[in-house]
C-alpha positions in Angstrom: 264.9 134.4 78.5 262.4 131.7 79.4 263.2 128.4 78.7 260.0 126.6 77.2 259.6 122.6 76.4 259.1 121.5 73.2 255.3 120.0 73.8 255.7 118.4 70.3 252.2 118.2 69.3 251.1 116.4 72.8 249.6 119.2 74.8 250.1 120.1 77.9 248.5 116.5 78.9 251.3 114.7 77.5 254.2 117.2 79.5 252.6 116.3 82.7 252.5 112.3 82.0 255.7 112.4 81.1 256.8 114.2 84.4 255.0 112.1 86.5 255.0 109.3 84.7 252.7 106.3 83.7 250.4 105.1 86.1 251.5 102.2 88.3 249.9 99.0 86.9 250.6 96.8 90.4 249.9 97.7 93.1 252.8 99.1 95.9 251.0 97.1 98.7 249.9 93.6 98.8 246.1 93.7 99.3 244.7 93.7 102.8 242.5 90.6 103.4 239.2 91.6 105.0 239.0 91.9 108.5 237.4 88.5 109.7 234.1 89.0 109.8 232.4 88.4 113.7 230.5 85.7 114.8 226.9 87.1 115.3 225.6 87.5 118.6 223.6 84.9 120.3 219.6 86.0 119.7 218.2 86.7 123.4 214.8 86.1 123.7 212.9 88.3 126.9 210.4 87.0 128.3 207.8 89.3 129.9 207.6 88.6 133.6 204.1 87.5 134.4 202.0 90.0 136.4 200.1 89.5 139.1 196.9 91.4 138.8 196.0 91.7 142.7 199.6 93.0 143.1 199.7 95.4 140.3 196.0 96.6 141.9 197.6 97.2 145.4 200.8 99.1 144.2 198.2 101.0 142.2 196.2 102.1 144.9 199.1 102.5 147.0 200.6 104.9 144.5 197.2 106.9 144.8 196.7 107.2 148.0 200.6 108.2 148.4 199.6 111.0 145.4 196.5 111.9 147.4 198.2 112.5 150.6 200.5 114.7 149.0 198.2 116.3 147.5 196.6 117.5 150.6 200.1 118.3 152.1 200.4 121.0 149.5 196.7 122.4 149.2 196.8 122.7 152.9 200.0 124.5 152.7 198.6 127.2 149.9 199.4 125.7 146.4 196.5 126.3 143.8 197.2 123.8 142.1 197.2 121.2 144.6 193.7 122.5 145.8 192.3 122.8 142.2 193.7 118.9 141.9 192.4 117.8 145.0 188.8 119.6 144.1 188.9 117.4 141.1 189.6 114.3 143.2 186.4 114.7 145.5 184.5 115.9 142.5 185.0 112.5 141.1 185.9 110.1 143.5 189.1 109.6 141.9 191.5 108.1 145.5 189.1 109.5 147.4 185.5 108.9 148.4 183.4 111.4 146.4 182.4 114.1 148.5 180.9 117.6 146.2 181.2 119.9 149.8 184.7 118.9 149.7 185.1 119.2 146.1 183.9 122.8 146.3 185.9 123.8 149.4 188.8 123.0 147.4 188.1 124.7 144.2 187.0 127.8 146.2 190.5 128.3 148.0 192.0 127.2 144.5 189.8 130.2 142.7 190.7 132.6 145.4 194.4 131.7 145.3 194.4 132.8 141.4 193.6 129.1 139.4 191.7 130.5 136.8 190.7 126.4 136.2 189.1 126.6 139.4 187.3 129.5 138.6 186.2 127.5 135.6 185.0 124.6 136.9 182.6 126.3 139.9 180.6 128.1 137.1 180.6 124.8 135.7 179.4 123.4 138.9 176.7 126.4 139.9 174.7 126.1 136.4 171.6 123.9 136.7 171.7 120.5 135.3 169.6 120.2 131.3 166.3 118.0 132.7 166.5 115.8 129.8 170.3 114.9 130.0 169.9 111.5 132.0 167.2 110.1 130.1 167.7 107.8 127.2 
């Protein structure tokens, strides 16, 4: 035989707040006072460091001519890219002086070593120049 409650017209609602009971109207715990709150950092202020120009010019061009010479390390040693890179160099001038024998000697042994770039860029080279595209 099961033993059922008398729910008395309350519901099952009314079984369970009886069981548990009313809710607590204080609370069990004093209330924690907020963490005090930090004082905000100071504001730093950076000031950019003033540049000189003629020494940011020199570490520039020592940083080419250091890229340069590494550059010809490795193209004289067999990388394509390297000679493709260096090509481009004395194509343009750029660390270099400007030199187009040089420019192609490079590309050449970069095209024959497989840069496809280097291929490129002697077609480029061996078409004739449009007669009209210096004037203005």
């Amino acid at each position: 035989m099961l033993f059922a409650p008398s729910l008395s017209g309350q519901g099952i609602r009314g079984v369970t707040r009886r069981t548990i009971g009313p809710p607590p109207t204080a609370p069990l715990t004093p209330p924690l006072s907020p963490p005090p709150s930090p004082a905000a950092p100071p504001t730093v202020v950076v000031q950019p460091v003033p540049v000189d120009p003629a020494k940011a010019a020199a570490a520039k061009e020592e940083q080419v001519r250091k890229t340069v010479e590494f550059q010809k390390k490795r193209a004289e040693q067999g990388s394509p890219l390297a000679q493709y890179d260096l090509g481009l160099r004395f194509l343009k001038g750029d660390g270099v002086t400007q030199s187009l024998d040089l420019a192609k000697h490079w590309l050449e042994r970069a095209a024959t070593n497989g840069n496809s770039m280097a291929a490129r860029k002697l077609a480029e080279l061996k078409q004739p120049e449009p007669e009209n595209r210096h004037k203005k």
